[in-house]
DOPA-776354 format. One record per residue (C-alpha): residue number from 0; residue in one letter; y, x, z. Coordinates in steps of 0.5 Angstrom, whole numbers, plus 500, padded with zeros to 3 digits. Example, Ala and Ser with C-alpha at 12.3 -4.5 7.8 and 13.67 -1.06 7.14 Angstrom:
2
atom resi=0&resn=A&Y=491&X=525&Z=516
atom resi=1&resn=S&Y=498&X=527&Z=514
***
This chain:
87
atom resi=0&resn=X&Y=635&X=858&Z=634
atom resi=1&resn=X&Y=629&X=858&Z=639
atom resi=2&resn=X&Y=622&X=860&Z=637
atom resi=3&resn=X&Y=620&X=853&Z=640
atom resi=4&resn=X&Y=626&X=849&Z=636
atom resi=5&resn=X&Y=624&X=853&Z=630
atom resi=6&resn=X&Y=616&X=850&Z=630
atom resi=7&resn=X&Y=618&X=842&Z=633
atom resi=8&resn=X&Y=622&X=842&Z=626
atom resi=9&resn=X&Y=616&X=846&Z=622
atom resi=10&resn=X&Y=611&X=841&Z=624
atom resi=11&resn=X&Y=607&X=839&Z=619
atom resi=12&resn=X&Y=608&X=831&Z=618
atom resi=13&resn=X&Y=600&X=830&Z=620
atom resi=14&resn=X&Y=601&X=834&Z=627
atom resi=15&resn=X&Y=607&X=829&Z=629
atom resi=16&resn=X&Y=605&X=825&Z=635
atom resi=17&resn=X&Y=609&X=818&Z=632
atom resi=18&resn=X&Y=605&X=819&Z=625
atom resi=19&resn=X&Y=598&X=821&Z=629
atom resi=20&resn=X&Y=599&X=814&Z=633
atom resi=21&resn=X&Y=601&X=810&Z=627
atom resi=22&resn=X&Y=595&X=813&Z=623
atom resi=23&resn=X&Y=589&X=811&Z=629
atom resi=24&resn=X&Y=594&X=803&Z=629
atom resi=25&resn=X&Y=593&X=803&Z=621
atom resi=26&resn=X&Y=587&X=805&Z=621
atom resi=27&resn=X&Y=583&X=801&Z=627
atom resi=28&resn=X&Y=587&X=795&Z=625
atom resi=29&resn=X&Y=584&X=796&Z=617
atom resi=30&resn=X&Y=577&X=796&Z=621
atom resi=31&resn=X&Y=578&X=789&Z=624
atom resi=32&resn=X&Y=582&X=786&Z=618
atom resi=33&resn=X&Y=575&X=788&Z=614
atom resi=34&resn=X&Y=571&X=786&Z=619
atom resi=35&resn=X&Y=575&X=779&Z=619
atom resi=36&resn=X&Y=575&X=779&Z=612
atom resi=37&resn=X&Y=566&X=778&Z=613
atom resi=38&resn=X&Y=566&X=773&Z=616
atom resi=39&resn=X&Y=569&X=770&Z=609
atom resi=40&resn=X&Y=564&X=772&Z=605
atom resi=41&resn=X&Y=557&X=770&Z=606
atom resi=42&resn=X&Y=552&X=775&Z=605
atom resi=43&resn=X&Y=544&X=775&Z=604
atom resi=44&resn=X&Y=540&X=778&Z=609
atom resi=45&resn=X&Y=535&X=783&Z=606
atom resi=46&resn=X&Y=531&X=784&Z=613
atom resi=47&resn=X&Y=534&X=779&Z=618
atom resi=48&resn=X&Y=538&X=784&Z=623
atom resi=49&resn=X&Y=542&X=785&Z=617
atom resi=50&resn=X&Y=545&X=779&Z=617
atom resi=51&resn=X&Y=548&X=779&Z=623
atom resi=52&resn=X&Y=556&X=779&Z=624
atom resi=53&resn=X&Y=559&X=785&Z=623
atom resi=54&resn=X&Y=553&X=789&Z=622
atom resi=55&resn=X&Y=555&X=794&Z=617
atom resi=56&resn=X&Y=561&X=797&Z=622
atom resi=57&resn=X&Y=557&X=798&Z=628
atom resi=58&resn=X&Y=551&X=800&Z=623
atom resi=59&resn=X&Y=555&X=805&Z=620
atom resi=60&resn=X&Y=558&X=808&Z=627
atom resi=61&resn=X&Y=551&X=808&Z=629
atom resi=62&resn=X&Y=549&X=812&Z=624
atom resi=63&resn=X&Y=554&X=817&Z=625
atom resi=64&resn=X&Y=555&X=817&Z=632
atom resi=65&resn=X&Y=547&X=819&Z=630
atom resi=66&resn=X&Y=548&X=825&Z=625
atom resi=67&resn=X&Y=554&X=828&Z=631
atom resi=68&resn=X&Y=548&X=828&Z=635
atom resi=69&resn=X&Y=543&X=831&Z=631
atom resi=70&resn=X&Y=548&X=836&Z=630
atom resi=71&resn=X&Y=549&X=838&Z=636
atom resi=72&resn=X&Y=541&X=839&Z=638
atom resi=73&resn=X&Y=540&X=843&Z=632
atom resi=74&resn=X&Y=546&X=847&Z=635
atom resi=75&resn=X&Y=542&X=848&Z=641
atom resi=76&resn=X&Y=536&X=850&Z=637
atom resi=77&resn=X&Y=539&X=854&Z=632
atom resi=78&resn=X&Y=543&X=858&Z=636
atom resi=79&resn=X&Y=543&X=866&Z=637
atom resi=80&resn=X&Y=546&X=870&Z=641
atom resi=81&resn=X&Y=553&X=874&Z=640
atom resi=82&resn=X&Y=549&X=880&Z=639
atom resi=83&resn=X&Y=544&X=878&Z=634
atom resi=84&resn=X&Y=546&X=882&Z=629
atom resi=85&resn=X&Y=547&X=888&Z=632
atom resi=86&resn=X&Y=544&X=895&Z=632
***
């Protein structure tokens, strides 16, 4: 058996193309049933922007787009160089 057979069939089930690319369809089209699904249920608006459709999802995607952006700023700044701690 060749090295490269040998992982092909050593691949975790999380790392195989077919299953990511059925994880992404699975996931997204359970986004959208939920988004759908707000529509159904009528909510109370505490501040009025909050009562727009679909606010919780691209509030929560805001949100962490946000969070990935202050990471990496704070990357920039905090980061040392290589040799910091040597002598």
């Amino acid at each position: 058996m060749t090295e490269t057979s040998r992982h092909a069939s050593d691949d975790h089930w999380l790392v195989r193309p077919a299953t990511v690319r059925r994880l992404w369809i699975g996931g997204i089209a359970l986004l959208a049933g939920l988004v759908a699904a707000g529509t159904a249920v009528h909510g109370h608006a505490y501040f009025g922007v909050d009562g727009l459709f679909a606010f919780n999802a691209w509030y929560g995607f805001g949100a962490c787009a946000a969070m990935v952006v202050a990471a990496k700023v704070l990357g920039v700044l905090l980061k040392r160089k290589d040799t910091y701690y040597d002598h």
